[in-house]
Backbone as ProteinMPNN parsed JSONL, in Angstrom:
{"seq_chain_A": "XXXXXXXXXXXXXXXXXXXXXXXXXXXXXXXXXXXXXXXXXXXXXXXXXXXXXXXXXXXX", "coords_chain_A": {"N_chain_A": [[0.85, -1.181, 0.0], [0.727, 1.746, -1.18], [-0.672, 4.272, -0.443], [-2.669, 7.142, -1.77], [-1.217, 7.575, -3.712], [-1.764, 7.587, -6.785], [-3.821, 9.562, -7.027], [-2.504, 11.952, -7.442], [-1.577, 15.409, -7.262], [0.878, 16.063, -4.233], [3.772, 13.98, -2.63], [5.98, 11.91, -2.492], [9.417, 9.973, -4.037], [9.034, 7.612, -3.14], [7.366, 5.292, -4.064], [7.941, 5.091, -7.03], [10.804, 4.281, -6.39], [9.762, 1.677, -5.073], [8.331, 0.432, -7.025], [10.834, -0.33, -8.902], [11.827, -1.721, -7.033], [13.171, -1.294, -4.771], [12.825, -1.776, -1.042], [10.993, 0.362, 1.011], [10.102, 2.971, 2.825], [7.931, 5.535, 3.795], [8.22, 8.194, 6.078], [7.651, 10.345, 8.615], [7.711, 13.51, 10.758], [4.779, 13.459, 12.476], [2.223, 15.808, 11.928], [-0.173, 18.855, 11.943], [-2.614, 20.288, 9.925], [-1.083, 20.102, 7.375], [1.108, 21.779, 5.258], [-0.4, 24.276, 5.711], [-0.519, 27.577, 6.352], [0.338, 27.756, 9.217], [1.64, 24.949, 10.524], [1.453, 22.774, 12.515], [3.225, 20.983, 15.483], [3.633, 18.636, 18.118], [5.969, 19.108, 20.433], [6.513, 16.557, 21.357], [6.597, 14.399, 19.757], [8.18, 15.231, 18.093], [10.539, 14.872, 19.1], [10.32, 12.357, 19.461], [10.132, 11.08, 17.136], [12.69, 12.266, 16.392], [14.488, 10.339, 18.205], [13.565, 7.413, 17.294], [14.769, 7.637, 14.302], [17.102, 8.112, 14.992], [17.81, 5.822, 16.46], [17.483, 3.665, 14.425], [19.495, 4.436, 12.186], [21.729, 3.961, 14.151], [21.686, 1.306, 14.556], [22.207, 0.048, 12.687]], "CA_chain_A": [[0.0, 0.0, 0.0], [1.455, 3.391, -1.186], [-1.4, 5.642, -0.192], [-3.12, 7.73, -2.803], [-0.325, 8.238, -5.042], [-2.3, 7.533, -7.921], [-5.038, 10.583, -7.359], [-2.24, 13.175, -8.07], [-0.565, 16.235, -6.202], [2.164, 15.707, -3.692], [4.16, 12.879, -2.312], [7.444, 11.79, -2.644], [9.633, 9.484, -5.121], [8.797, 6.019, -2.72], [6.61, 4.701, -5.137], [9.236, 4.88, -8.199], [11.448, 3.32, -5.662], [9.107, 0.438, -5.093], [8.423, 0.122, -8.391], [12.387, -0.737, -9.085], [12.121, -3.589, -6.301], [13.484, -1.006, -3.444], [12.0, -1.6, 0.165], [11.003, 1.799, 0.993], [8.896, 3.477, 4.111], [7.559, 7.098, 4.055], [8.032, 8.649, 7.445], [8.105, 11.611, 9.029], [6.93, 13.977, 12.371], [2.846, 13.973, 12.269], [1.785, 17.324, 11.642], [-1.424, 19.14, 11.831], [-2.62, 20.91, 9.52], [0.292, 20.663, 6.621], [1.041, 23.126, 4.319], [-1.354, 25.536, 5.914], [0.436, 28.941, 6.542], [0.869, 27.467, 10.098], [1.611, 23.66, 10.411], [1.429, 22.363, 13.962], [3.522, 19.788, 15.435], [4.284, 18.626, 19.161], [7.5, 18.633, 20.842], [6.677, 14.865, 22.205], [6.598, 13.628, 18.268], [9.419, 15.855, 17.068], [11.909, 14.164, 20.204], [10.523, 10.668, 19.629], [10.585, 10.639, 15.529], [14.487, 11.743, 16.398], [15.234, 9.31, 19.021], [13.924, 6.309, 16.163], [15.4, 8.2, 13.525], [18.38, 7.738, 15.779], [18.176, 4.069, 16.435], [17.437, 3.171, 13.018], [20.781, 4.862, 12.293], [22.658, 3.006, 14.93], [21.634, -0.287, 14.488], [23.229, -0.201, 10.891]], "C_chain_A": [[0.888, 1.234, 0.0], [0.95, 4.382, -1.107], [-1.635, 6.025, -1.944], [-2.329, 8.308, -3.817], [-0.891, 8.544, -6.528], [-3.955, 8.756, -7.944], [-4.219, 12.153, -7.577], [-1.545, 13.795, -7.032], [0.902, 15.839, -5.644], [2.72, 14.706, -3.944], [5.936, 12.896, -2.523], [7.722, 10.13, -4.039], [9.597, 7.816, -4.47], [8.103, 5.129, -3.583], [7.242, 4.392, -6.054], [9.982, 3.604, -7.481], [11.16, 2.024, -5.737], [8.844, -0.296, -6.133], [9.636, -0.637, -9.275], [12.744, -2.0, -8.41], [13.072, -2.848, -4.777], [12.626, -1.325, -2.43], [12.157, -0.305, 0.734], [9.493, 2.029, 2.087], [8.949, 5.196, 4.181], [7.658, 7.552, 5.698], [8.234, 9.875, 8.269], [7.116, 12.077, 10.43], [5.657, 14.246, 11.835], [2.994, 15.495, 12.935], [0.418, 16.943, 11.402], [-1.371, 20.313, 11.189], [-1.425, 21.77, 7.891], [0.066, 21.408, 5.332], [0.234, 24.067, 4.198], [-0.154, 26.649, 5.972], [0.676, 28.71, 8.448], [0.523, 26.031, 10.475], [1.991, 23.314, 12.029], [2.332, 20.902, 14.51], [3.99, 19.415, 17.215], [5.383, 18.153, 19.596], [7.927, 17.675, 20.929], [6.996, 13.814, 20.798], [7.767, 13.814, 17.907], [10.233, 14.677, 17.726], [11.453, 12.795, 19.813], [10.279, 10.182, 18.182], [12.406, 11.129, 15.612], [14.882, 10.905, 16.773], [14.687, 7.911, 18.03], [14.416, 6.573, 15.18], [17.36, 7.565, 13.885], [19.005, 6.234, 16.093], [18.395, 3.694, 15.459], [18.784, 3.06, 13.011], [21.986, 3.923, 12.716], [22.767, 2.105, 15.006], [22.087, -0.874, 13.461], [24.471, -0.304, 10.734]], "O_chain_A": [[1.593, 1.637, 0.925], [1.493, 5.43, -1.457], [-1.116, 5.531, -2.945], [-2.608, 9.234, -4.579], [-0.56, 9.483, -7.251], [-4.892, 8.675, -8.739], [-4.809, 13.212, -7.792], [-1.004, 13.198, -6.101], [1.841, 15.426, -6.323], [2.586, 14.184, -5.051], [6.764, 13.798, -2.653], [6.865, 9.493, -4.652], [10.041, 6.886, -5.144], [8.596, 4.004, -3.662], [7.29, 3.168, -6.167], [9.886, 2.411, -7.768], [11.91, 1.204, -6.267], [9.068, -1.504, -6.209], [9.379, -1.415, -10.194], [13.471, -2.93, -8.758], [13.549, -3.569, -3.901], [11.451, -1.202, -2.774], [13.275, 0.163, 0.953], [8.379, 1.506, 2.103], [9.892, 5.887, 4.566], [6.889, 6.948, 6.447], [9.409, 10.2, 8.437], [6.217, 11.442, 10.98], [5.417, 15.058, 10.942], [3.552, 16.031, 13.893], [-0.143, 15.912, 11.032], [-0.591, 21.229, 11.448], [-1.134, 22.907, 7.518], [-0.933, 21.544, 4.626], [-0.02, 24.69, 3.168], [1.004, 26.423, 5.619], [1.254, 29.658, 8.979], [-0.647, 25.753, 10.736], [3.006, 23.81, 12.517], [2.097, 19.829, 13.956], [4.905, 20.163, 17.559], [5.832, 17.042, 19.315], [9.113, 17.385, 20.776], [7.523, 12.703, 20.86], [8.481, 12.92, 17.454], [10.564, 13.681, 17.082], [12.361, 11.964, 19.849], [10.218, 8.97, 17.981], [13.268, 10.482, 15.017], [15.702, 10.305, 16.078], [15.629, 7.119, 17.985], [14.78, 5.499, 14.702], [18.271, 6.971, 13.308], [20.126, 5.732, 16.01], [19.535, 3.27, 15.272], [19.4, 2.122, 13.517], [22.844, 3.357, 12.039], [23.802, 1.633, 15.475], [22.333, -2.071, 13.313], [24.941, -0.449, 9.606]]}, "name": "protein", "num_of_chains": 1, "seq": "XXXXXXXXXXXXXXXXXXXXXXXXXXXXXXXXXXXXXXXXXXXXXXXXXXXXXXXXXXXX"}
């Protein structure tokens, strides 16, 4: 499942990827409200999408 890639707009190039035979995961800090003129996000997400960001990383 690659989400609504196929109705247009945004996204990123994961899909291509997948397409090629890469294993590939979209991920990022949940936001509210994105690409409004003010996008919301809490501190508790930001610190704990770094700290797995961080593991990931380290376990490689």
């Amino acid at each position: 499942e690659l989400g609504k890639v196929d109705e247009g707009g945004g996204g990123t190039i994961a899909y291509i990827l997948a397409n090629l035979g890469a294993e590939v995961i979209d991920c990022g800090v949940g936001l509210m409200g994105m690409h409004s003129l003010y996008e919301l996000c809490s501190k508790a997400d930001l610190y704990s999408t770094y700290k797995g960001y961080k593991a990931f990383f380290e376990s490689r």
